[in-house]
N, CA, C and O atoms as a GROMACS GRO file, in nm:
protein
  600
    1UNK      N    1   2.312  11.548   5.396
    1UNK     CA    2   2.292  11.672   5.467
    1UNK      C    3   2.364  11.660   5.601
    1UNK      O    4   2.346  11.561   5.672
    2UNK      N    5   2.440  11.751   5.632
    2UNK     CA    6   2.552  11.751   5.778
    2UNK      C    7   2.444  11.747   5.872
    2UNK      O    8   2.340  11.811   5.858
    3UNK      N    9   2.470  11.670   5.966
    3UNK     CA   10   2.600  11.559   5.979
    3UNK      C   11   2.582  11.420   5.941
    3UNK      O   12   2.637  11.324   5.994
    4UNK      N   13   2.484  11.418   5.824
    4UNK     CA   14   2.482  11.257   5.794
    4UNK      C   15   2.499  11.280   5.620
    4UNK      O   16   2.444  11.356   5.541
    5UNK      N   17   2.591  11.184   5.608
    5UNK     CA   18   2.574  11.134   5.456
    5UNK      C   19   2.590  11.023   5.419
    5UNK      O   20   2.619  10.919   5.478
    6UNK      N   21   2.563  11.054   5.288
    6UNK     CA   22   2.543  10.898   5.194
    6UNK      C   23   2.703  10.804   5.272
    6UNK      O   24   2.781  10.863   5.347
    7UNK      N   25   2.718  10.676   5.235
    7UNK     CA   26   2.853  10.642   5.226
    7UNK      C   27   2.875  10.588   5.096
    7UNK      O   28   2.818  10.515   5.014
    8UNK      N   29   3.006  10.668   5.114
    8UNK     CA   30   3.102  10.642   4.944
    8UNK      C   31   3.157  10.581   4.944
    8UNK      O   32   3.271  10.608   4.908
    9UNK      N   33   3.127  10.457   4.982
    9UNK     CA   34   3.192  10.293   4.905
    9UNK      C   35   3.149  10.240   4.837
    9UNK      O   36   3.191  10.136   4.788
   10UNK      N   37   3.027  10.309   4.808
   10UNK     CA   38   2.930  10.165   4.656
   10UNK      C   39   2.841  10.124   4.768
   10UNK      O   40   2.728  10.090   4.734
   11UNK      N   41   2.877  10.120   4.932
   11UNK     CA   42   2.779  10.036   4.960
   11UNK      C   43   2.645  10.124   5.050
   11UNK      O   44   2.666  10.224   5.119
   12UNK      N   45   2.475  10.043   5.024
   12UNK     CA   46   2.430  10.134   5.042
   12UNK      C   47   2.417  10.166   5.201
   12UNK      O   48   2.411  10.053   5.249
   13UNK      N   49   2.409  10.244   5.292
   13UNK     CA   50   2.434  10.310   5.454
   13UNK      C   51   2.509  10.442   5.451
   13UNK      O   52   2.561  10.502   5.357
   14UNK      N   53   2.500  10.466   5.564
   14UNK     CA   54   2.542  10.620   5.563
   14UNK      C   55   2.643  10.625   5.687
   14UNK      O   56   2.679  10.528   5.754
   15UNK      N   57   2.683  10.762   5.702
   15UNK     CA   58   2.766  10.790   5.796
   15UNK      C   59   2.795  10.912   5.867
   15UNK      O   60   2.833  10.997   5.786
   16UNK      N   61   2.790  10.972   6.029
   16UNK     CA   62   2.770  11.083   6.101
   16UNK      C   63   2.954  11.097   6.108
   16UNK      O   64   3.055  11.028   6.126
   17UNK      N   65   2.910  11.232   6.081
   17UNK     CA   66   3.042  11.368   6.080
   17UNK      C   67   2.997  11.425   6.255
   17UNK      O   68   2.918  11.519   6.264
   18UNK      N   69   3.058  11.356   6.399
   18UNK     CA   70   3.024  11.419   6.473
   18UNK      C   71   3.104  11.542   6.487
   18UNK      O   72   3.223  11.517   6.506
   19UNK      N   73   3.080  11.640   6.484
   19UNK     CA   74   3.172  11.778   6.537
   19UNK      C   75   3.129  11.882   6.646
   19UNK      O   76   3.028  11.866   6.715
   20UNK      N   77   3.208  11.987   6.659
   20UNK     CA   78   3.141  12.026   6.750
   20UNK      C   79   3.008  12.161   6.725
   20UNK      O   80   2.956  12.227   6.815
   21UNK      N   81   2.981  12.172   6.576
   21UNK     CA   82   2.929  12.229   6.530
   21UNK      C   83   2.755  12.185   6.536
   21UNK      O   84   2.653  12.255   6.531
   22UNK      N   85   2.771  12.075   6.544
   22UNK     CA   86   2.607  11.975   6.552
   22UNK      C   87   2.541  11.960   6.672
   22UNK      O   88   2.542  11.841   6.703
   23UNK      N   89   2.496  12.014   6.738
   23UNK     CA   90   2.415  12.036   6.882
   23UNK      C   91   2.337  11.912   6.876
   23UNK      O   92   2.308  11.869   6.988
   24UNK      N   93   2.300  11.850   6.788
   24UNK     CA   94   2.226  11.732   6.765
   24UNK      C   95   2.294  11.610   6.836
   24UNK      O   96   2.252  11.528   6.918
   25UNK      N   97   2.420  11.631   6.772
   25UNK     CA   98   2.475  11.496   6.821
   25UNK      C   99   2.543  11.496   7.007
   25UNK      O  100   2.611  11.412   7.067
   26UNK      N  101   2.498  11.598   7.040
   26UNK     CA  102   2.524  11.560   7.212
   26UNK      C  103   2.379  11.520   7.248
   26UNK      O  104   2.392  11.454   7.352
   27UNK      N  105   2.259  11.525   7.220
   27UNK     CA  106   2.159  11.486   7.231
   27UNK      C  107   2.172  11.356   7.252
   27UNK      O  108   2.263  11.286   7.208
   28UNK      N  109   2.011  11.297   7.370
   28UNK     CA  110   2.086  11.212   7.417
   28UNK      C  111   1.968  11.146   7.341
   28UNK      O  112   1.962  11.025   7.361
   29UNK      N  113   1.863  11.200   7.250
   29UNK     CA  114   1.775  11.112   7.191
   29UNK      C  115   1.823  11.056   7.078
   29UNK      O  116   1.881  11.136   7.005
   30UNK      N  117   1.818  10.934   7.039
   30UNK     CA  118   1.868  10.817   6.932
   30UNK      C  119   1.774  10.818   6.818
   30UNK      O  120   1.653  10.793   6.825
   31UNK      N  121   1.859  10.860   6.685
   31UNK     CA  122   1.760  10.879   6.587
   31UNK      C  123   1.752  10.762   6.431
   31UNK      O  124   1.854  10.753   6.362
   32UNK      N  125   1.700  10.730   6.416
   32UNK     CA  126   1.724  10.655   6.270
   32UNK      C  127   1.731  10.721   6.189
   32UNK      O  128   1.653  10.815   6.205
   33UNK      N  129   1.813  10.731   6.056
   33UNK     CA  130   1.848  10.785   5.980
   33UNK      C  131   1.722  10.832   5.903
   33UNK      O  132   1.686  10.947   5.878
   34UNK      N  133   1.678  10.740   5.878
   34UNK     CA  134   1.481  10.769   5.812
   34UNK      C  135   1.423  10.904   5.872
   34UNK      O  136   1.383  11.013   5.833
   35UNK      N  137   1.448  10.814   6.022
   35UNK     CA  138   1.340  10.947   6.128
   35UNK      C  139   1.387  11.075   6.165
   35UNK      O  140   1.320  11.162   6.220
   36UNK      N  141   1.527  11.083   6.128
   36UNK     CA  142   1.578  11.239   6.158
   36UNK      C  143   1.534  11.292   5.999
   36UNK      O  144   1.444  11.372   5.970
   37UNK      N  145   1.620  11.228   5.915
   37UNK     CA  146   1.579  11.324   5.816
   37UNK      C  147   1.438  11.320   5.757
   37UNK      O  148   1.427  11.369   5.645
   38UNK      N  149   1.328  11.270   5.816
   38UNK     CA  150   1.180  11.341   5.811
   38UNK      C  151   1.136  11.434   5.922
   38UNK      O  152   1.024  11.484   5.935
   39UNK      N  153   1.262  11.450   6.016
   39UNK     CA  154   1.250  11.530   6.100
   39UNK      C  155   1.305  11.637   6.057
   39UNK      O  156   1.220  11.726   6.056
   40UNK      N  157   1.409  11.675   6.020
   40UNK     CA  158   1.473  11.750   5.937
   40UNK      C  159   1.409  11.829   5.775
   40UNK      O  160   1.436  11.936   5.721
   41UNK      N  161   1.333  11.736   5.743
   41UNK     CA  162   1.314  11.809   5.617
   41UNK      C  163   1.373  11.782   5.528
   41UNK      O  164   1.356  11.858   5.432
   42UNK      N  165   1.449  11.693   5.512
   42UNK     CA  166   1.581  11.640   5.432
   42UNK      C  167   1.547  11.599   5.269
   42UNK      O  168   1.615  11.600   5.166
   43UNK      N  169   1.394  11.560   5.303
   43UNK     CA  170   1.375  11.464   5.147
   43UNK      C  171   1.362  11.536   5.027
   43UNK      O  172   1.387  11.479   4.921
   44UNK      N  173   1.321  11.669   5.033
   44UNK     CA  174   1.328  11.756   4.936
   44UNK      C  175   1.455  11.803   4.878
   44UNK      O  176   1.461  11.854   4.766
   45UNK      N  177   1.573  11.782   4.966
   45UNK     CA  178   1.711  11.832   4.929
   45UNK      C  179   1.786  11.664   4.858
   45UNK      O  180   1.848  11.632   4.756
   46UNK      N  181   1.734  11.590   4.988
   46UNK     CA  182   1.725  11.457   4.886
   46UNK      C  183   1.754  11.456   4.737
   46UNK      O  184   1.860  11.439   4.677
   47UNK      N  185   1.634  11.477   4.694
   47UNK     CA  186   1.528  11.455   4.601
   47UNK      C  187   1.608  11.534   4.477
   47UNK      O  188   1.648  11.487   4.371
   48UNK      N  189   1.621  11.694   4.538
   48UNK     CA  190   1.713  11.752   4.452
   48UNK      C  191   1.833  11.731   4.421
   48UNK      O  192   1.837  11.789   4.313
   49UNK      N  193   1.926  11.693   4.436
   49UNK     CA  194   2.047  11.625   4.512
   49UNK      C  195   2.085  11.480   4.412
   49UNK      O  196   2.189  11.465   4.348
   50UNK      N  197   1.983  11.395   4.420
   50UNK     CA  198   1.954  11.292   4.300
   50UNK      C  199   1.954  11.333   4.171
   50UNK      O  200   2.026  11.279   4.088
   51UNK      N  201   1.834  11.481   4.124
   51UNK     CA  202   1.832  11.541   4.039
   51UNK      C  203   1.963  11.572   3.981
   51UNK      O  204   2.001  11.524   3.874
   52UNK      N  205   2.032  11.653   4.054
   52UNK     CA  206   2.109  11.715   4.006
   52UNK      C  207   2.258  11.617   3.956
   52UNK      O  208   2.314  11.650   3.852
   53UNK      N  209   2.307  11.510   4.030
   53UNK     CA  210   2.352  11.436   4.048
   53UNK      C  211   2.343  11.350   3.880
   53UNK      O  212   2.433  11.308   3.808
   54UNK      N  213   2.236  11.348   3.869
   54UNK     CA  214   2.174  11.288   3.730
   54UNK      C  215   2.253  11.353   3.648
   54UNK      O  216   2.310  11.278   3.568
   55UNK      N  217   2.278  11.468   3.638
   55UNK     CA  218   2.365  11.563   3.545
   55UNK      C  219   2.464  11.575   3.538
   55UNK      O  220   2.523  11.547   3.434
   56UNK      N  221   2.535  11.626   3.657
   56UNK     CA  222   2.702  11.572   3.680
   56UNK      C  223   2.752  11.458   3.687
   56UNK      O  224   2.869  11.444   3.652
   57UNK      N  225   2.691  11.369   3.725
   57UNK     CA  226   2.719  11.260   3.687
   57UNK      C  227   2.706  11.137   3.589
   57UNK      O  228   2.729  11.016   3.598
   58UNK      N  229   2.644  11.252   3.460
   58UNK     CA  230   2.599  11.182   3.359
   58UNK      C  231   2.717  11.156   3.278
   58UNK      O  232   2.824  11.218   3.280
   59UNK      N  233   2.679  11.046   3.196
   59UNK     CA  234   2.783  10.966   3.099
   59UNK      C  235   2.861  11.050   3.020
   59UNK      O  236   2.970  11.020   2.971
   60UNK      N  237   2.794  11.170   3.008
   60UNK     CA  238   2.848  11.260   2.891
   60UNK      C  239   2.974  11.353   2.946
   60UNK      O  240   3.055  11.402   2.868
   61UNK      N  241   2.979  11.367   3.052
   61UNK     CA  242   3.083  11.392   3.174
   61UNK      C  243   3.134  11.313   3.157
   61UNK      O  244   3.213  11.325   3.063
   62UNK      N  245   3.132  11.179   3.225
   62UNK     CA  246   3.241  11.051   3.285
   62UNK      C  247   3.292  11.036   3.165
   62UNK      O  248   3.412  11.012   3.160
   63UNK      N  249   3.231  11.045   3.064
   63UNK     CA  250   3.347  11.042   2.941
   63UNK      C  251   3.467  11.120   2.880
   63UNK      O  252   3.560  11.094   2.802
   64UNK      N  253   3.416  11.251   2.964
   64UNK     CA  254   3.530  11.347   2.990
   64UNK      C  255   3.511  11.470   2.853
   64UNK      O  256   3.603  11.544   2.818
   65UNK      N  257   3.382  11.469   2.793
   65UNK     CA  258   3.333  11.628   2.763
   65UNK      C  259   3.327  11.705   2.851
   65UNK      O  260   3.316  11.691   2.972
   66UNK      N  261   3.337  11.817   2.766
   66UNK     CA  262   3.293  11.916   2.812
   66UNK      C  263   3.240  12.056   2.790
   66UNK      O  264   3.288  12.114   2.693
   67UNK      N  265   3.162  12.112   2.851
   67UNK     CA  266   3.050  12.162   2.763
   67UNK      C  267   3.134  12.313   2.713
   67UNK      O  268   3.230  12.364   2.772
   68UNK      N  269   3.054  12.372   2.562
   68UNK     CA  270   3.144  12.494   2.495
   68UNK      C  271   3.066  12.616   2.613
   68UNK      O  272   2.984  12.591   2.701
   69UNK      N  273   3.110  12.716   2.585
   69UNK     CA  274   3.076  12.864   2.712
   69UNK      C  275   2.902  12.883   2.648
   69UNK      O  276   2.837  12.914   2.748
   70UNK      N  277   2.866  12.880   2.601
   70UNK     CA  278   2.689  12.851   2.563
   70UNK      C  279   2.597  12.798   2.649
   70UNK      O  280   2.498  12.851   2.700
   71UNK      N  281   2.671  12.608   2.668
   71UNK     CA  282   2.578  12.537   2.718
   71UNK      C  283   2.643  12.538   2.845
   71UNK      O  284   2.571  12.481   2.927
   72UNK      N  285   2.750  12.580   2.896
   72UNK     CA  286   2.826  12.607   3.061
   72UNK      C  287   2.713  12.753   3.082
   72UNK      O  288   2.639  12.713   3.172
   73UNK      N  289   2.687  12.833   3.060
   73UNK     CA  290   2.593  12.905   3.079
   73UNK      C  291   2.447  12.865   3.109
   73UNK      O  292   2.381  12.887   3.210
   74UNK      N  293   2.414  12.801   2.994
   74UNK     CA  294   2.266  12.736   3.035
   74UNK      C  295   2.225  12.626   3.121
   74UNK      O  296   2.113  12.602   3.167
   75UNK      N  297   2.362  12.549   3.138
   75UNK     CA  298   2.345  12.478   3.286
   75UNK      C  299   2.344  12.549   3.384
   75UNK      O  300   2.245  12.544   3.458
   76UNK      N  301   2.457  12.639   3.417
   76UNK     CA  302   2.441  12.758   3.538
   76UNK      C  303   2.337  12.834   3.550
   76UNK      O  304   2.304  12.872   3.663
   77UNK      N  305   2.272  12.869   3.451
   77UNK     CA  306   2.138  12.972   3.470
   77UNK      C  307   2.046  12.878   3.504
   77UNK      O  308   1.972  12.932   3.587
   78UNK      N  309   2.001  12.730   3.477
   78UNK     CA  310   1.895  12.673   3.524
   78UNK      C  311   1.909  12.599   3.646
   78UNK      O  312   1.818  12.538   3.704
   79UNK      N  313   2.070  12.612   3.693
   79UNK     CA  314   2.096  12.529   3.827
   79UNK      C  315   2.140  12.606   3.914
   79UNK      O  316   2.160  12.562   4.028
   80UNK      N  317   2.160  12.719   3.885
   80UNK     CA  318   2.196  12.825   4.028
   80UNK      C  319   2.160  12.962   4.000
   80UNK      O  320   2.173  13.039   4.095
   81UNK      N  321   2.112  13.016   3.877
   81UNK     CA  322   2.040  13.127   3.886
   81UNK      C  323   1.893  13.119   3.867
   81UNK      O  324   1.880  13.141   3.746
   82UNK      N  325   1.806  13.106   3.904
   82UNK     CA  326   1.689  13.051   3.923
   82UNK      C  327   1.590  13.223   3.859
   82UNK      O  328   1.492  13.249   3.789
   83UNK      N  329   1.658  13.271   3.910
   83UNK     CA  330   1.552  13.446   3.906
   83UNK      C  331   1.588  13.423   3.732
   83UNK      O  332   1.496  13.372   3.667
   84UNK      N  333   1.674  13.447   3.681
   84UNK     CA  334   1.767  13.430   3.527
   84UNK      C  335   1.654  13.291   3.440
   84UNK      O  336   1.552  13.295   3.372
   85UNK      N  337   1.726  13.203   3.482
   85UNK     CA  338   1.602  13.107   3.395
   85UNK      C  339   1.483  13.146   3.445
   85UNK      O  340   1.403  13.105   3.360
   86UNK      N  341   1.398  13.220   3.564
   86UNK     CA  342   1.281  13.226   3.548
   86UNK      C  343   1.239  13.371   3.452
   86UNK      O  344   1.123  13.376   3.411
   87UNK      N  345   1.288  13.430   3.435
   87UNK     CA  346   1.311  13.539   3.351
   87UNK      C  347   1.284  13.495   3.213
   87UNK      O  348   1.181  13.513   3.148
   88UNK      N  349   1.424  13.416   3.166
   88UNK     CA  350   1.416  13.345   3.058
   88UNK      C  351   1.294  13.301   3.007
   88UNK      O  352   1.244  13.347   2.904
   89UNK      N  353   1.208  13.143   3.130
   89UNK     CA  354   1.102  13.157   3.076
   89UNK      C  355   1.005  13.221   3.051
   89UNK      O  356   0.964  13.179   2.942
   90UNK      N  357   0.963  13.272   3.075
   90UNK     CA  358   0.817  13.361   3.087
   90UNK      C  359   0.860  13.534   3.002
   90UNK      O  360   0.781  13.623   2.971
   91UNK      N  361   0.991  13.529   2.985
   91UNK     CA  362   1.025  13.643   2.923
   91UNK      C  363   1.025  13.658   2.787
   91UNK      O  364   1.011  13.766   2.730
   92UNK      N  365   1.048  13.503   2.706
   92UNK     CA  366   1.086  13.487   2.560
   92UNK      C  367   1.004  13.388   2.514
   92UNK      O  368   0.903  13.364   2.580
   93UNK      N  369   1.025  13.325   2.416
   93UNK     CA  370   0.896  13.286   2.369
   93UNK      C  371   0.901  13.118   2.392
   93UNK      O  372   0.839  13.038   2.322
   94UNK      N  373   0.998  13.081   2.517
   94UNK     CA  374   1.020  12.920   2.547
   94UNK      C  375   0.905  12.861   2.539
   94UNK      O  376   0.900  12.751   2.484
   95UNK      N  377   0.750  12.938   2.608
   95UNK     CA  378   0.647  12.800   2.636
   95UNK      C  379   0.612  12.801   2.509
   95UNK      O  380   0.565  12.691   2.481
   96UNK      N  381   0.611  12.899   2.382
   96UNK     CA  382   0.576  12.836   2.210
   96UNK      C  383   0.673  12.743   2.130
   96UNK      O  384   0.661  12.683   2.023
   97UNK      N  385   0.771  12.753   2.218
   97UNK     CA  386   0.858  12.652   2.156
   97UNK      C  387   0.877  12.484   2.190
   97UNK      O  388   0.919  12.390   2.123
   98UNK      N  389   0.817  12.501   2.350
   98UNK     CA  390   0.804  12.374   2.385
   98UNK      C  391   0.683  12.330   2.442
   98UNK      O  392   0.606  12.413   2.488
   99UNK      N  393   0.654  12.199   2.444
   99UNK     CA  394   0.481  12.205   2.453
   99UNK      C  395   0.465  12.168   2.626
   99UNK      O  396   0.455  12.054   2.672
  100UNK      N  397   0.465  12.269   2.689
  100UNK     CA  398   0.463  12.199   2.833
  100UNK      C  399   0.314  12.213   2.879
  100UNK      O  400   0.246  12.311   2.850
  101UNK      N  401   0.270  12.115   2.947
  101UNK     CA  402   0.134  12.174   3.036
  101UNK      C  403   0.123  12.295   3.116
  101UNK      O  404   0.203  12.364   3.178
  102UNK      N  405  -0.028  12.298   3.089
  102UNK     CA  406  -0.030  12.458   3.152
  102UNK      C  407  -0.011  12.488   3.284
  102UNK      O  408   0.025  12.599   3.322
  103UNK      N  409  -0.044  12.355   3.387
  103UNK     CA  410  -0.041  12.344   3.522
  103UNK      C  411   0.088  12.287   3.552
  103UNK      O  412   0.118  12.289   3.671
  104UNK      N  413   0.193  12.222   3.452
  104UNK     CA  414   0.369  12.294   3.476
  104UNK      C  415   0.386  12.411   3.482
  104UNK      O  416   0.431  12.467   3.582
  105UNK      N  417   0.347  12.478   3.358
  105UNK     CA  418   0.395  12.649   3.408
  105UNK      C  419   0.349  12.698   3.519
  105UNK      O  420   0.432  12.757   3.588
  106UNK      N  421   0.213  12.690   3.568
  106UNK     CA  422   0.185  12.751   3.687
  106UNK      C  423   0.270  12.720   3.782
  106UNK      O  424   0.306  12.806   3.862
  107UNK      N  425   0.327  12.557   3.791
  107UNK     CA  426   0.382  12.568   3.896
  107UNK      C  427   0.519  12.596   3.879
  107UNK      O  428   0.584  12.636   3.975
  108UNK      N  429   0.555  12.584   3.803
  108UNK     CA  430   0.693  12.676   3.803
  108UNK      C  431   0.730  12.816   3.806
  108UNK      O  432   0.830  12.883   3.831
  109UNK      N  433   0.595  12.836   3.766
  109UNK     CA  434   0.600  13.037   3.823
  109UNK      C  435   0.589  13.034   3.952
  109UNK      O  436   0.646  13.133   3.998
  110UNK      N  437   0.528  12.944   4.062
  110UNK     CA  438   0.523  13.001   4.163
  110UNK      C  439   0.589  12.916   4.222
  110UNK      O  440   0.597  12.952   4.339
  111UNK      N  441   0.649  12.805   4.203
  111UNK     CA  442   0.738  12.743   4.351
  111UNK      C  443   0.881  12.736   4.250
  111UNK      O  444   0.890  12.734   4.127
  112UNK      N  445   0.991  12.734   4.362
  112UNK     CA  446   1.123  12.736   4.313
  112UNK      C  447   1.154  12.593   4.294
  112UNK      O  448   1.236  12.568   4.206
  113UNK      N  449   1.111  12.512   4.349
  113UNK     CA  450   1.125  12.372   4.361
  113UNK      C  451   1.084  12.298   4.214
  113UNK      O  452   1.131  12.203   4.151
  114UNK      N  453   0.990  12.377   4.198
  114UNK     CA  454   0.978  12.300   4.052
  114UNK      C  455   1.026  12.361   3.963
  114UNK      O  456   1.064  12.282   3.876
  115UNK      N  457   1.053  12.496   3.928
  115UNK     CA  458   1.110  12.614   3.841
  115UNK      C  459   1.253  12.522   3.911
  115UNK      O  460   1.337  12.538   3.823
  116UNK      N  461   1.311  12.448   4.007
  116UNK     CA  462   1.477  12.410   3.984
  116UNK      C  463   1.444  12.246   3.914
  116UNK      O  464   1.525  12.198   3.834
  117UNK      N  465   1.350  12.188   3.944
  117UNK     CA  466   1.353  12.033   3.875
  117UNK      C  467   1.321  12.039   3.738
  117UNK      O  468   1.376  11.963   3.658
  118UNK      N  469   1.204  12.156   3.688
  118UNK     CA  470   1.206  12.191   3.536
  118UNK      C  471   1.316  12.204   3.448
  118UNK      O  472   1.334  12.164   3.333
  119UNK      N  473   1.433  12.313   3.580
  119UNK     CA  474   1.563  12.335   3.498
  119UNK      C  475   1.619  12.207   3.459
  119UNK      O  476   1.631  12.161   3.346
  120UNK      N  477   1.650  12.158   3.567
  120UNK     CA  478   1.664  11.978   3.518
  120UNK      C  479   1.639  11.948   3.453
  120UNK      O  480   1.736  11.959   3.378
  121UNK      N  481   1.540  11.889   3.385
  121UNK     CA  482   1.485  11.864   3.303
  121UNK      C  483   1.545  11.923   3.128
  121UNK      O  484   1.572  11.853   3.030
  122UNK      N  485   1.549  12.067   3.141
  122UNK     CA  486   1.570  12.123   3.038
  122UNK      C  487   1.725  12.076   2.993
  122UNK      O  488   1.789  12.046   2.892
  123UNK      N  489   1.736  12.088   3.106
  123UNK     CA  490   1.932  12.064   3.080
  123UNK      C  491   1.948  11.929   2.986
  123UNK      O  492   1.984  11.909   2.870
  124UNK      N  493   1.901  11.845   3.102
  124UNK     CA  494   1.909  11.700   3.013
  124UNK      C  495   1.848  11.657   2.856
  124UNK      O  496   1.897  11.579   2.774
  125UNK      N  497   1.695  11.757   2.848
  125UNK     CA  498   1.684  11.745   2.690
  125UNK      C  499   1.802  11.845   2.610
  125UNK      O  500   1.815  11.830   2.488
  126UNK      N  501   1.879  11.939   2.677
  126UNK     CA  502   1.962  12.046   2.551
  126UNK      C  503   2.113  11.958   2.554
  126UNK      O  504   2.187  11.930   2.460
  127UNK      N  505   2.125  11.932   2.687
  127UNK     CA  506   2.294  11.908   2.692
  127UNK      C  507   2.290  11.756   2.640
  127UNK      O  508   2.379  11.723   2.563
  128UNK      N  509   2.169  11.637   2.684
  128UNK     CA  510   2.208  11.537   2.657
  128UNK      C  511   2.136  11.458   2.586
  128UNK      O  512   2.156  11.336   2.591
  129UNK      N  513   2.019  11.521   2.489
  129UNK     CA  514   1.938  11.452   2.424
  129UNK      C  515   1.827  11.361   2.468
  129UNK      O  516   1.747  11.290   2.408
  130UNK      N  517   1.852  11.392   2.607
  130UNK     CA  518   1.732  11.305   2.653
  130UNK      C  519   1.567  11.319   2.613
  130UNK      O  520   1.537  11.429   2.566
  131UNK      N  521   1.468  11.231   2.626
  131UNK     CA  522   1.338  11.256   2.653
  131UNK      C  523   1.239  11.309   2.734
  131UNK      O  524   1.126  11.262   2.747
  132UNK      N  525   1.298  11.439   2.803
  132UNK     CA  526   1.244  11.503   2.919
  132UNK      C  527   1.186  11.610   2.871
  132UNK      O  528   1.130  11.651   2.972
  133UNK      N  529   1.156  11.697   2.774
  133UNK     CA  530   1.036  11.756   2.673
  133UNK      C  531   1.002  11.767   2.577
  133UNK      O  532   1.087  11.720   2.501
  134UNK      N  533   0.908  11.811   2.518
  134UNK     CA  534   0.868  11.846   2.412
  134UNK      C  535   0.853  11.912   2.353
  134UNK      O  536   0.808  12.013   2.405
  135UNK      N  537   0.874  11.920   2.192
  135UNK     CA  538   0.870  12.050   2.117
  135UNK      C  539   0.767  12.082   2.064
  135UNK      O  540   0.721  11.972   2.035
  136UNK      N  541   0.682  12.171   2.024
  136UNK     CA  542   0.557  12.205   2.022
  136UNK      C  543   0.556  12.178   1.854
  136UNK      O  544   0.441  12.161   1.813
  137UNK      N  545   0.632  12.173   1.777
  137UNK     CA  546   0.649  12.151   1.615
  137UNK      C  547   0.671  12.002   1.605
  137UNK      O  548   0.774  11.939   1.578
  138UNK      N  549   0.529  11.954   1.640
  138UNK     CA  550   0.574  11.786   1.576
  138UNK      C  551   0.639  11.746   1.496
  138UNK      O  552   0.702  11.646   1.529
  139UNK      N  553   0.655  11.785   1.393
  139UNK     CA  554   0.740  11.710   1.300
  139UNK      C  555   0.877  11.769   1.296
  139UNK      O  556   0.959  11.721   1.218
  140UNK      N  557   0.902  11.849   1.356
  140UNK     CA  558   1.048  11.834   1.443
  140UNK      C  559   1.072  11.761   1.568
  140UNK      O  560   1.183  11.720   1.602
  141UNK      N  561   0.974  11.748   1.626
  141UNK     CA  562   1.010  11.634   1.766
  141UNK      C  563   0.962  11.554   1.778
  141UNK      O  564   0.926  11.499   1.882
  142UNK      N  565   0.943  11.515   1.636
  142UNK     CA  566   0.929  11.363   1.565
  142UNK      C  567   1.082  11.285   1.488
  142UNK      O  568   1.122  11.169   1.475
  143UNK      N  569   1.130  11.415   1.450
  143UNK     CA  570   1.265  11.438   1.370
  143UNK      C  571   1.387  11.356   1.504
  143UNK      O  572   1.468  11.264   1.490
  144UNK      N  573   1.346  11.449   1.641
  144UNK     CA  574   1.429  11.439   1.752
  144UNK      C  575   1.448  11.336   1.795
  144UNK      O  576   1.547  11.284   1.846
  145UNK      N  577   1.290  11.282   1.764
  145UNK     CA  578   1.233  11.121   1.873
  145UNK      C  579   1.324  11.034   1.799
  145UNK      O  580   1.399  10.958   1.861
  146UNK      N  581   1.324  11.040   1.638
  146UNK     CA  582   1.398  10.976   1.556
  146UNK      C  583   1.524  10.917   1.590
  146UNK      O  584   1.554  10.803   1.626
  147UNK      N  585   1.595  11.027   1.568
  147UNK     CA  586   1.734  11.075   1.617
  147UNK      C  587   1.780  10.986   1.767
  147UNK      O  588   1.859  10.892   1.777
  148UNK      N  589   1.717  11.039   1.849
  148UNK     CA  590   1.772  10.941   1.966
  148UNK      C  591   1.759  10.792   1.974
  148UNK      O  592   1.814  10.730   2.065
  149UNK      N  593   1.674  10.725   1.865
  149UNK     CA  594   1.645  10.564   1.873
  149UNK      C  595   1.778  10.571   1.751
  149UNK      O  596   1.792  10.449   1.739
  150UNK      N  597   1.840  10.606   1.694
  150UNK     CA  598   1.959  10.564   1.641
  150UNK      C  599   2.035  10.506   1.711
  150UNK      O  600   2.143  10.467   1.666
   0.00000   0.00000   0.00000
């Protein structure tokens, strides 16, 4: 988050972008990287940021797929149209198809934060087979569970 980021050498520390855009950095108080960004608010963008990261930077990428206009859609609707996948869910018949808890849905109807880490989630079980939900037809996501220990 400007003006501090990760550093991109592999190694782990970070590094300030001073400009003249950052009122922060003429300040004459000295901050640790920890203590600004819990001052800031940072860990939630963090947090998402990792998430998302998980996806673009998944193996199925670095190998140099790429997804058909279907699943380039359903990544975009669960990672930047948020109103669209929340539509989606609660509009069609997703929670009979997948077995989520009931106090997931609640909270994904009402905070965006989890309605965007859910999307996550979804992505990685459609685009990459992962183990991040469940299908409400056991013996199809018994079929699935199968399938991925190959």
């Amino acid at each position: 988050m400007y003006p501090v980021f990760p550093s991109s050498s592999g190694e782990e520390g970070f590094f300030i972008a001073e400009g003249n855009s950052c009122l922060g950095c003429k300040e004459e108080k000295w901050w640790t990287i920890e203590g600004w960004k819990k001052d800031q608010g940072i860990d939630i963008y963090d947090k998402m940021n990792e998430s998302y990261e998980e996806i673009t930077l998944h193996d199925y990428f670095l190998k140099g797929n790429k997804l058909d206009p279907g699943k380039s859609k359903m990544l975009y609707m669960a990672c930047y149209d948020l109103d669209e996948f929340k539509r989606f869910l609660f509009e069609t018949r997703f929670f009979d198809v997948y077995d989520v808890e009931r106090g997931i849905v609640e909270r994904v109807k009402e905070d965006e934060g989890e309605l965007l880490s859910f999307g996550y989630k979804w992505v990685r079980f459609n685009l990459f087979g992962e183990d991040t939900l469940r299908l409400k037809d056991k013996t199809f996501d018994k079929i699935l569970q199968a399938k991925r220990k190959e």
